[in-house]
N, CA, C and O atoms as a DFTB+ gen file, in Angstrom:
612 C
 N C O
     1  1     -30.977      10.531     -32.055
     2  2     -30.298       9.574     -31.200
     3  2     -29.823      10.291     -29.944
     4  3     -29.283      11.397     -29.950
     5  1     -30.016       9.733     -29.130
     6  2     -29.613      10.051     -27.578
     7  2     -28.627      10.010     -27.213
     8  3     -28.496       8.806     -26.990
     9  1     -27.307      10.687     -26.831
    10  2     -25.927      10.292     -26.343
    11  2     -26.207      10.441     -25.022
    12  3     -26.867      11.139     -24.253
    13  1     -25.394       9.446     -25.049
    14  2     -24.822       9.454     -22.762
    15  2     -24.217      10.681     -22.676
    16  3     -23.872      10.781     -21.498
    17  1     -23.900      11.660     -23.265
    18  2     -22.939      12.696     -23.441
    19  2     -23.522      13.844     -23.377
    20  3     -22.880      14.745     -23.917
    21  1     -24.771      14.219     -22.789
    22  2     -25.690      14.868     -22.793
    23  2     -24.701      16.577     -22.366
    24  3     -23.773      16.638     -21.560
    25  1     -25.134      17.490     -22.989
    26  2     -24.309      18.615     -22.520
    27  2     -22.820      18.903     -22.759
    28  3     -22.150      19.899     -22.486
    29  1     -22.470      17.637     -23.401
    30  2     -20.602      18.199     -24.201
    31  2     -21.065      17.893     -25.902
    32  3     -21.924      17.156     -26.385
    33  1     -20.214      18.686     -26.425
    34  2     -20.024      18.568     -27.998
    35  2     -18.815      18.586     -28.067
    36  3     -17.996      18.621     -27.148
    37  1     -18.574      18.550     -29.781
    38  2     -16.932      18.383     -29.668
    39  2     -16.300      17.702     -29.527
    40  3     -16.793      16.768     -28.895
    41  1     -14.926      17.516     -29.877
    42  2     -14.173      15.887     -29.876
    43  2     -13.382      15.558     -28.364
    44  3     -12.814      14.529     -27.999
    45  1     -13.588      16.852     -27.659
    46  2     -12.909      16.829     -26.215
    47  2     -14.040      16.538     -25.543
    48  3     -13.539      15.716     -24.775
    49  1     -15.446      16.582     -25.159
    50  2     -16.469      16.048     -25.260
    51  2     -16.838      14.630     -24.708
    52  3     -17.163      13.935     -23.745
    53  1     -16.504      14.736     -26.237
    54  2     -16.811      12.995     -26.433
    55  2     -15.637      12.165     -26.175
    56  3     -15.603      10.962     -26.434
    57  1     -14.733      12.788     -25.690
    58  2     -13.247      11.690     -25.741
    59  2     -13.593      11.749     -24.217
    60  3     -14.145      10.721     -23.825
    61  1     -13.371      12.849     -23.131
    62  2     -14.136      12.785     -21.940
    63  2     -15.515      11.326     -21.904
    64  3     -15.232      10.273     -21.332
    65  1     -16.030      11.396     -22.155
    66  2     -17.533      10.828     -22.554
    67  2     -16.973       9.207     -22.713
    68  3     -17.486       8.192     -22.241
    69  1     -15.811       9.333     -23.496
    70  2     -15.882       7.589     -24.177
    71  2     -15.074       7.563     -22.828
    72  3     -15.734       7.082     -21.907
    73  1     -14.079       7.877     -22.564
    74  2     -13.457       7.995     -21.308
    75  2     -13.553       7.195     -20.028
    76  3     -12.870       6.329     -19.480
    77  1     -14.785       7.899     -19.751
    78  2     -15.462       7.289     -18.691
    79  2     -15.956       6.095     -19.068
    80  3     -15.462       5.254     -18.317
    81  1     -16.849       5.473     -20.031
    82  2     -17.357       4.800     -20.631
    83  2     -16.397       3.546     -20.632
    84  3     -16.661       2.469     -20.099
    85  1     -15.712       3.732     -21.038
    86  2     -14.612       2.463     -21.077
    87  2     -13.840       2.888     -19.647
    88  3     -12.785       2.291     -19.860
    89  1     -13.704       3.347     -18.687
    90  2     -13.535       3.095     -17.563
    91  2     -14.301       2.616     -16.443
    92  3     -13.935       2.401     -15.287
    93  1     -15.827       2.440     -17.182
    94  2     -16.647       1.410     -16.647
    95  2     -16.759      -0.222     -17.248
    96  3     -17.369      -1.232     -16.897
    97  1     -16.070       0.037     -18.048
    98  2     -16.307      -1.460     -18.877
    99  2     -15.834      -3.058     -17.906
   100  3     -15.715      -4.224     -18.283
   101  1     -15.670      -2.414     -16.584
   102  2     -15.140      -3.575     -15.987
   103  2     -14.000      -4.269     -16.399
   104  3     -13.943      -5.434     -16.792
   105  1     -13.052      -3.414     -16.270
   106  2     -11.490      -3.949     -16.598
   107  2     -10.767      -3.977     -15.294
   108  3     -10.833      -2.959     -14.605
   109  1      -9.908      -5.268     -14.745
   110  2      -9.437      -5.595     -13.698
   111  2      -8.484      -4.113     -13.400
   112  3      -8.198      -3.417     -14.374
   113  1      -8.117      -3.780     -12.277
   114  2      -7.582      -2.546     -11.759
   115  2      -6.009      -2.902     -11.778
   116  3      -5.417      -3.943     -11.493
   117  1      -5.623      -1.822     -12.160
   118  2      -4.082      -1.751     -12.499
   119  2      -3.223      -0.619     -11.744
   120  3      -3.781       0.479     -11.738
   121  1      -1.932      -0.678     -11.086
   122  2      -1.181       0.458     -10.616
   123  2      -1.959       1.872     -11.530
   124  3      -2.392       1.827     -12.682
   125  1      -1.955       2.853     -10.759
   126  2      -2.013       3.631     -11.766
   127  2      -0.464       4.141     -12.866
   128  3       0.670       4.058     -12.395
   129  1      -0.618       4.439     -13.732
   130  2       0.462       5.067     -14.474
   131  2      -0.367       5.539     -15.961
   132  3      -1.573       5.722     -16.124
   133  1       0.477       5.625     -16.699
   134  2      -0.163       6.108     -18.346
   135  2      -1.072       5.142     -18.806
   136  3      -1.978       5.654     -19.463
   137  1      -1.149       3.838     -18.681
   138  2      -2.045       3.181     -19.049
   139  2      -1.090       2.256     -20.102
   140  3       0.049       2.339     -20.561
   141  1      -2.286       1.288     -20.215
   142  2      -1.304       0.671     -21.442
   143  2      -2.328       0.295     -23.205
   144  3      -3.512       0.589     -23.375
   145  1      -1.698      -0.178     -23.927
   146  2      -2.536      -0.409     -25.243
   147  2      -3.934      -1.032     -25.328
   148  3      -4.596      -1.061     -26.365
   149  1      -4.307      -1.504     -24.200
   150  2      -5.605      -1.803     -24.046
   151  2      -7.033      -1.050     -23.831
   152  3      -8.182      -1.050     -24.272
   153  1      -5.982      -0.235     -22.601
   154  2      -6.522       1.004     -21.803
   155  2      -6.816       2.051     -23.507
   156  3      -7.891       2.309     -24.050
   157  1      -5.695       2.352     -23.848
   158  2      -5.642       3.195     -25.010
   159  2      -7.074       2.963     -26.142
   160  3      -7.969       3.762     -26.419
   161  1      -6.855       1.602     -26.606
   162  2      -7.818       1.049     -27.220
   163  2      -9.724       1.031     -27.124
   164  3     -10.708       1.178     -27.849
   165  1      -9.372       0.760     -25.788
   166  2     -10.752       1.038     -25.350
   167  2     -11.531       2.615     -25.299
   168  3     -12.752       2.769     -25.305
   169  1     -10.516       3.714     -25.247
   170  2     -11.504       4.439     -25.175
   171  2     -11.212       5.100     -26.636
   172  3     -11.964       5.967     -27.080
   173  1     -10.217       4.696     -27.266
   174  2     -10.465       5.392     -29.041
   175  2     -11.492       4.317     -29.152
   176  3     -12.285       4.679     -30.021
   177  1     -11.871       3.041     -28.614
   178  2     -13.110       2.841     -29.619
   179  2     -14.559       3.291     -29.035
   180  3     -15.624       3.211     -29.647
   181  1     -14.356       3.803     -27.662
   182  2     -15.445       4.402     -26.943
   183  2     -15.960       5.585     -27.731
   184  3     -17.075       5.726     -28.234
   185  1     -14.563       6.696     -27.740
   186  2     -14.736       7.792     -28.558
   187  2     -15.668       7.901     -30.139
   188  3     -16.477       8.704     -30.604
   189  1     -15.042       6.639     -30.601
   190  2     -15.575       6.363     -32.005
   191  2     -17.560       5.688     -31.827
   192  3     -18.362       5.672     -32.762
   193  1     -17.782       5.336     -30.723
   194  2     -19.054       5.211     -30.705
   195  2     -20.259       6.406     -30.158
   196  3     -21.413       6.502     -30.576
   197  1     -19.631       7.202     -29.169
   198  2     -20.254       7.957     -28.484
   199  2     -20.053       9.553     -29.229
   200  3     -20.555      10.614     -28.859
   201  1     -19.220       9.318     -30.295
   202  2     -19.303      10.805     -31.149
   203  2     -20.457      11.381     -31.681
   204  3     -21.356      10.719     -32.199
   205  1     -20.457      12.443     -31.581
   206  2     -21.727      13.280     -32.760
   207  2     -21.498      12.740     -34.252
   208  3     -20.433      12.861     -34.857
   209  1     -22.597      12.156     -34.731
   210  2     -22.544      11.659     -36.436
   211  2     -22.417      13.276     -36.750
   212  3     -21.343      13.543     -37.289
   213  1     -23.336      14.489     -36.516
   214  2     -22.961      14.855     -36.956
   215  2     -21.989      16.524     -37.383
   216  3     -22.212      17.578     -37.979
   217  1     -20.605      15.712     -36.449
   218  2     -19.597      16.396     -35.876
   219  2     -18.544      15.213     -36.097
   220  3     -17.791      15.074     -35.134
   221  1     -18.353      14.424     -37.049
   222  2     -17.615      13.303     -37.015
   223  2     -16.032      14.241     -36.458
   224  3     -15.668      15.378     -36.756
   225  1     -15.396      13.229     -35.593
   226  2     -14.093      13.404     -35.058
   227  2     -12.981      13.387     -36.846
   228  3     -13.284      12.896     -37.933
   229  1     -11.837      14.073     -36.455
   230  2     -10.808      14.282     -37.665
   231  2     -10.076      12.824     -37.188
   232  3      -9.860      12.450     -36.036
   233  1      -9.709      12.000     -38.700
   234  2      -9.043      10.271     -38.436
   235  2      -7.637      11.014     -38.329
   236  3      -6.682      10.394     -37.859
   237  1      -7.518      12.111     -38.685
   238  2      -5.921      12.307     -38.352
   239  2      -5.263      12.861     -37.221
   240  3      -4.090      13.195     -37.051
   241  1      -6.725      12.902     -36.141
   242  2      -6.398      13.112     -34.754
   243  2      -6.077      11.085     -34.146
   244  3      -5.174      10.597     -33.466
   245  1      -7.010      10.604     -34.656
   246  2      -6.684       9.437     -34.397
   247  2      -5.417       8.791     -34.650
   248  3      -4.859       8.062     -33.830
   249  1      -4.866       9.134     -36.068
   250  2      -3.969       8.907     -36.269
   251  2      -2.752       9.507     -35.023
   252  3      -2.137       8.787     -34.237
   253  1      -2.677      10.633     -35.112
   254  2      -1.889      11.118     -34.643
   255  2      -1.548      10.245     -32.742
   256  3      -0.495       9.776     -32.310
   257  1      -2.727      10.332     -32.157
   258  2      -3.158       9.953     -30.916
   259  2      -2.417       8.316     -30.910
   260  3      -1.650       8.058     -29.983
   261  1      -2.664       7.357     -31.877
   262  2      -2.266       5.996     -32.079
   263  2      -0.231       6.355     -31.954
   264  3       0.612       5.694     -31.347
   265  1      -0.106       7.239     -32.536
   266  2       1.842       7.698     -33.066
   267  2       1.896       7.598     -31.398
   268  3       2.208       6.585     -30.771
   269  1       1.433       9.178     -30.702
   270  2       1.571       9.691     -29.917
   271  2       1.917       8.251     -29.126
   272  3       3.031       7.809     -28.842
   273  1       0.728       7.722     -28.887
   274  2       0.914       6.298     -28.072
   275  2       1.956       5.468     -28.028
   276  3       2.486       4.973     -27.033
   277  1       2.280       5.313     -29.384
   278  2       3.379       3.932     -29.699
   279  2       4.526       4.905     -29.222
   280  3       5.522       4.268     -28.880
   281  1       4.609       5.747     -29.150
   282  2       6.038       6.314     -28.985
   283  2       6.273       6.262     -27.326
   284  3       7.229       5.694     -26.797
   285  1       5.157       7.005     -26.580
   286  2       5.496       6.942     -25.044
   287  2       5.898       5.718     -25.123
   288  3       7.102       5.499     -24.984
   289  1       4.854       4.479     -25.401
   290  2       4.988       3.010     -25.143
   291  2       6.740       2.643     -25.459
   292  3       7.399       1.950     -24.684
   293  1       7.064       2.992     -26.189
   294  2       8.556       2.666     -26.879
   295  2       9.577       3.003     -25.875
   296  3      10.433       2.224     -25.455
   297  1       9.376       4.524     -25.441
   298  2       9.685       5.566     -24.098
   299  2      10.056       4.837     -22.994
   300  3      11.155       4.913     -22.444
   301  1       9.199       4.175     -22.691
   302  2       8.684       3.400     -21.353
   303  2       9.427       1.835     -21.356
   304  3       9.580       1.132     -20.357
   305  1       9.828       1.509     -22.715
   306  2      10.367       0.278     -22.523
   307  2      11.601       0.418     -22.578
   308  3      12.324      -0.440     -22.070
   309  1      12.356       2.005     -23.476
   310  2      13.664       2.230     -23.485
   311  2      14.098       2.741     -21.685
   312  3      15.233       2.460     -21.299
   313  1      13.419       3.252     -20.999
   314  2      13.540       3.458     -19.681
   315  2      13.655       2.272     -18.830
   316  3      14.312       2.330     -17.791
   317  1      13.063       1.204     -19.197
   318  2      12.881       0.014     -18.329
   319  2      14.342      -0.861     -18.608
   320  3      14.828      -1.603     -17.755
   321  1      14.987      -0.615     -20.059
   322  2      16.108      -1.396     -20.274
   323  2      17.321      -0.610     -20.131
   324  3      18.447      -1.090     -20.254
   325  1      17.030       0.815     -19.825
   326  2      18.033       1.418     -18.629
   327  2      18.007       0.985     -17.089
   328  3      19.033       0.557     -16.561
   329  1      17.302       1.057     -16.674
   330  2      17.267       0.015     -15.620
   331  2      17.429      -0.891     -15.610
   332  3      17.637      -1.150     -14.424
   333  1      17.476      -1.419     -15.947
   334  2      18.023      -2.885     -15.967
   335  2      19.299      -2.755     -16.133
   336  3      19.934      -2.918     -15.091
   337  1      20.158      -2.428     -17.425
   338  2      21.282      -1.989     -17.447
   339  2      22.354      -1.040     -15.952
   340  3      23.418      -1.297     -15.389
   341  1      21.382       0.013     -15.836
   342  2      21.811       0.527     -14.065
   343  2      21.830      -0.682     -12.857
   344  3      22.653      -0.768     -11.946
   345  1      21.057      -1.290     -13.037
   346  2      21.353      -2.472     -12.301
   347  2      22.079      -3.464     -12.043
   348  3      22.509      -3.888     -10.970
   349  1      22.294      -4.115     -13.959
   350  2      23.456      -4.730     -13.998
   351  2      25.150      -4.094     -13.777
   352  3      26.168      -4.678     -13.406
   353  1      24.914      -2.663     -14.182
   354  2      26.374      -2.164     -13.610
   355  2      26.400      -1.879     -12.309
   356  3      27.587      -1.764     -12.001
   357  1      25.707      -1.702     -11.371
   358  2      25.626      -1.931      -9.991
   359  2      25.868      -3.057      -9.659
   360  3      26.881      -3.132      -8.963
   361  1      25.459      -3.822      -9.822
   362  2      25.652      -5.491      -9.518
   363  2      26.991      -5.829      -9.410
   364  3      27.535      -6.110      -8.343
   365  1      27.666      -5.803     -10.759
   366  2      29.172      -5.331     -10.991
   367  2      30.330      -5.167     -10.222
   368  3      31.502      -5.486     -10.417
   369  1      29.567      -4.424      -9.019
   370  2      29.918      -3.750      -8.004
   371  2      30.067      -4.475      -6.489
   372  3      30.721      -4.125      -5.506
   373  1      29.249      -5.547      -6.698
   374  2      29.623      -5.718      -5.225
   375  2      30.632      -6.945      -5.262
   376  3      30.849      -7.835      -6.084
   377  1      31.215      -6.576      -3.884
   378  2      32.728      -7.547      -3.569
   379  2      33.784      -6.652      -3.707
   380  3      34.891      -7.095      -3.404
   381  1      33.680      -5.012      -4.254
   382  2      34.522      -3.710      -4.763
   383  2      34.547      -3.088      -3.190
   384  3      33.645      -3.224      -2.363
   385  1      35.480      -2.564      -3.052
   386  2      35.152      -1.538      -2.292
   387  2      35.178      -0.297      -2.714
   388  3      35.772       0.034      -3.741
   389  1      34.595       0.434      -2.033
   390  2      34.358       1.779      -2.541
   391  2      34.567       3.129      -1.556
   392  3      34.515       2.952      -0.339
   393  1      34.768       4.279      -2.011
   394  2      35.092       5.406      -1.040
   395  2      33.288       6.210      -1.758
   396  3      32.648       6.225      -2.809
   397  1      33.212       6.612      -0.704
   398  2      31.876       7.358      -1.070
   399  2      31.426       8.639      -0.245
   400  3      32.369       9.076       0.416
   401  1      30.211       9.388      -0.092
   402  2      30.187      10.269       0.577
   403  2      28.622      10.143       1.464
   404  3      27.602       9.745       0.902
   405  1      28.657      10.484       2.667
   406  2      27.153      10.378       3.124
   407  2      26.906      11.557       3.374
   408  3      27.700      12.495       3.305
   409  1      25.431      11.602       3.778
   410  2      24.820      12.669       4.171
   411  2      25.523      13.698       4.793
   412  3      24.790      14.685       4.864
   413  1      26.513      13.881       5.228
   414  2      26.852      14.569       6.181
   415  2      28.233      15.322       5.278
   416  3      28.899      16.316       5.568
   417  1      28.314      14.439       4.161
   418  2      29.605      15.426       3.257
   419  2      30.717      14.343       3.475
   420  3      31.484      14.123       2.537
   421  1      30.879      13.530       4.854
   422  2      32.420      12.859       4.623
   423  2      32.392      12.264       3.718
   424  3      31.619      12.083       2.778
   425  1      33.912      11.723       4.238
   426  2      34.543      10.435       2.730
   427  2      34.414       8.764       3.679
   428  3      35.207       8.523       4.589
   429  1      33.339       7.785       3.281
   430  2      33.568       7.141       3.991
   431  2      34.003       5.698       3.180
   432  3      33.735       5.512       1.993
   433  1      34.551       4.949       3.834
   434  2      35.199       3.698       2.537
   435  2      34.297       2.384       3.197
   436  3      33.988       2.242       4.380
   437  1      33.988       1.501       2.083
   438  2      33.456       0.033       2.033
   439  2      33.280      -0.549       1.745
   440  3      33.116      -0.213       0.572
   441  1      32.964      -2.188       1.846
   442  2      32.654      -2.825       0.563
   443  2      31.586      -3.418       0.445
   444  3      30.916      -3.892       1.363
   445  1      31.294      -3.439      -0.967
   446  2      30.004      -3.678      -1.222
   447  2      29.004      -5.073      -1.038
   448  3      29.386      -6.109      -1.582
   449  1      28.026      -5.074      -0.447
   450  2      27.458      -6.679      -0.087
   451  2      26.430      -7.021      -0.705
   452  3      26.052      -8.190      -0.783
   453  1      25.725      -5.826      -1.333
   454  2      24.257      -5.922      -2.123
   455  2      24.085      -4.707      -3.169
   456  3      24.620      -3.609      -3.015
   457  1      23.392      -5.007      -4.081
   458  2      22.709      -3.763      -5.054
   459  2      21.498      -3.806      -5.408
   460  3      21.064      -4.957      -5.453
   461  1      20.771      -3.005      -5.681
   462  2      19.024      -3.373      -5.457
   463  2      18.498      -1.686      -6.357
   464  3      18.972      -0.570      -6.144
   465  1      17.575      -2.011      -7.190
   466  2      16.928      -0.724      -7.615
   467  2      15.342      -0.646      -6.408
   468  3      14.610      -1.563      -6.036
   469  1      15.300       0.930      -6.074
   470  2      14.033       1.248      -5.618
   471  2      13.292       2.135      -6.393
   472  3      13.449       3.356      -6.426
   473  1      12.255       1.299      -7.188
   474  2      11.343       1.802      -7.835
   475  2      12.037       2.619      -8.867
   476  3      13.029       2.002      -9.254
   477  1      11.913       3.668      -9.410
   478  2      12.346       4.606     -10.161
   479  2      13.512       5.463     -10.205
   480  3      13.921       6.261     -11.048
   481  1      14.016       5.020      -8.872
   482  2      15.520       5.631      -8.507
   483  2      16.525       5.101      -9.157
   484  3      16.443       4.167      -9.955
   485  1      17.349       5.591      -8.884
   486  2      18.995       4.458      -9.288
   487  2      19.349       4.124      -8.363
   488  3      19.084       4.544      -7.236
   489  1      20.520       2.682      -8.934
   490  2      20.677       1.930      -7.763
   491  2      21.005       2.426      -6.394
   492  3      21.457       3.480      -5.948
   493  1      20.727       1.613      -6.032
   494  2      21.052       1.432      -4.167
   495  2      22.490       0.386      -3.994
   496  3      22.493      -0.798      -4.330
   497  1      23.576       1.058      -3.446
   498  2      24.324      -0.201      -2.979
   499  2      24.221      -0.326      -1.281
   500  3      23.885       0.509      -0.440
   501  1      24.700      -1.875      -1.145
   502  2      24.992      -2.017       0.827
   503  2      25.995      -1.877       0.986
   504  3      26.723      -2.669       0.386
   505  1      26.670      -0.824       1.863
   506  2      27.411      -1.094       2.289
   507  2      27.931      -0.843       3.691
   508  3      28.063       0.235       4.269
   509  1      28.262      -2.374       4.215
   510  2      27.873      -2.335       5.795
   511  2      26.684      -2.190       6.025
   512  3      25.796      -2.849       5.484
   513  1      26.489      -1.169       6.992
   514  2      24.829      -1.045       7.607
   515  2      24.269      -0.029       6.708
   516  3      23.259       0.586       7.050
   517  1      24.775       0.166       5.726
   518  2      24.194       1.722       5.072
   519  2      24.100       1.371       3.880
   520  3      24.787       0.565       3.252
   521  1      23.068       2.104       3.503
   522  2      22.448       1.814       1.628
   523  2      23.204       3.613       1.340
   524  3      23.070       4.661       1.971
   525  1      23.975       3.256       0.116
   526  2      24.672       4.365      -0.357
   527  2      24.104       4.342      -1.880
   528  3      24.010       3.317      -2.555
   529  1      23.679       5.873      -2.377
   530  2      22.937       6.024      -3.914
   531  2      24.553       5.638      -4.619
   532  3      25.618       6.067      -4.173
   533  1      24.410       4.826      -5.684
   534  2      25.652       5.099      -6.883
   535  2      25.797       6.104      -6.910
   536  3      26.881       6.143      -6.328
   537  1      25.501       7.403      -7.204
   538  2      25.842       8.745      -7.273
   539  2      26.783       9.193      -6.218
   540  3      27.602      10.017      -6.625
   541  1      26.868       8.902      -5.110
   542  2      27.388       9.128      -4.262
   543  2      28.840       8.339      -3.903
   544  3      29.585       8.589      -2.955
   545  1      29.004       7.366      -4.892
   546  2      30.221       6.641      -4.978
   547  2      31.159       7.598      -5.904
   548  3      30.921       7.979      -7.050
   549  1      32.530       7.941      -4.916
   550  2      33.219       8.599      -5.436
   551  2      34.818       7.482      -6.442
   552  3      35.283       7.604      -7.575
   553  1      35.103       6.667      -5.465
   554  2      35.926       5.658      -6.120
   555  2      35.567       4.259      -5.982
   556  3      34.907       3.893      -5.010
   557  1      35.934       3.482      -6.844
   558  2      35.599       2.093      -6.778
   559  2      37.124       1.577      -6.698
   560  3      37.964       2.100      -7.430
   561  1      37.533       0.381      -5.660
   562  2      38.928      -0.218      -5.779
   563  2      38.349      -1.764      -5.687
   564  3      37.325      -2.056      -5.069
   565  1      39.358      -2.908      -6.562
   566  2      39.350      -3.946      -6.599
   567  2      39.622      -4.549      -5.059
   568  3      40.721      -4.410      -4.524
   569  1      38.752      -5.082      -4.549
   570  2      38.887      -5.713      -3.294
   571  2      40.035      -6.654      -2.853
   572  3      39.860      -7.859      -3.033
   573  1      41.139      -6.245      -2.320
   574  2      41.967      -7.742      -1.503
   575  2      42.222      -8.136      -0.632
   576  3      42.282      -7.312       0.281
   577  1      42.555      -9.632      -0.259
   578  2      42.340     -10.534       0.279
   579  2      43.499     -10.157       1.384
   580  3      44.233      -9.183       1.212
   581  1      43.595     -10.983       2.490
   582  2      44.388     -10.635       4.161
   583  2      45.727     -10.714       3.430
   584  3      46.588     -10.300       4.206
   585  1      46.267     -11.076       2.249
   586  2      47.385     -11.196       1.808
   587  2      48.018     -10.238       1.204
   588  3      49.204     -10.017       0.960
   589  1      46.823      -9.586       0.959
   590  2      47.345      -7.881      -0.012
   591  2      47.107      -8.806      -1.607
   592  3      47.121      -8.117      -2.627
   593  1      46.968      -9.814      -1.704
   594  2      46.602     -10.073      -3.298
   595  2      45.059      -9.706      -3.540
   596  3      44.306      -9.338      -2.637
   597  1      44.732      -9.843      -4.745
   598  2      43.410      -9.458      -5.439
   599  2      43.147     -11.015      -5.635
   600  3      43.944     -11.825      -6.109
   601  1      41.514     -11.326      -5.046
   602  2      41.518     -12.796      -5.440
   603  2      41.078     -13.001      -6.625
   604  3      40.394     -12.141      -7.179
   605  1      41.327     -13.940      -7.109
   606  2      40.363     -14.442      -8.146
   607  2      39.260     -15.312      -8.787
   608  3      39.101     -16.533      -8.776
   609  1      38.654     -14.463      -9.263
   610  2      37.578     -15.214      -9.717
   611  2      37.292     -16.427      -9.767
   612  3      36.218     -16.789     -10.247
């Protein structure tokens, strides 16, 4: 039998080999990142077709490879509901004023008008004309009104 795999042996090989193989299968294009259970799927079953019969791959690499997977995957969703969470305690935040520090080292004070995550960072707050990192918020004070009271909710 003829493999498309002409010139690799071995289970690194053929995982290369299915690889490609199922990255031709005509699957709609996605951000890049780790991939997801589909992506995964397709080339353990690529691997499993384009192997040497007789060099069969170890099932407890498979096994292992399937763990390996579910766990980033798990990884990736416990990261996503930190964010979210960083977000909602940012959120929290605006209508507060705050003392904070900019680029330059001062102490500058304001209050907050917006909160917003960028991409993979932590939040962003507005304040005034300037997006300040949460990290950089040194105090938070309850905002009040021309009366000196705290309004309420």
């Amino acid at each position: 039998m003829t493999s498309p795999t002409s010139g690799s042996t071995g289970p690194s090989g053929t995982f290369a080999a299915g690889a490609a193989a199922a990255a031709k299968a005509g699957t709609p294009e996605k951000p890049k990142s780790l991939g997801d259970k589909d992506t995964f799927l397709k080339l353990l079953v690529a691997q499993l077709k384009y192997q040497d019969p007789s060099k069969p791959a170890d099932s407890t690499q498979f096994l292992a490879q399937t763990a390996q997977f579910t766990q980033v995957e798990k990884l990736g969703e416990v990261a996503d509901m930190l964010k979210a969470q960083q977000l909602v305690g940012a959120s929290s935040l605006v209508g507060k004023t705050v003392t904070y520090l900019d680029d330059s080292g001062a102490k500058l004070t304001g209050v907050i008008s917006a909160a917003k995550l960028n991409g993979d960072s932590e939040p962003t707050l507005r304040v005034g004309d300037t997006d300040v990192q949460l990290s950089k918020v040194m105090e938070v004070q309850t905002t009040t009104d021309a009366t000196g009271e705290t309004p309420k909710p």
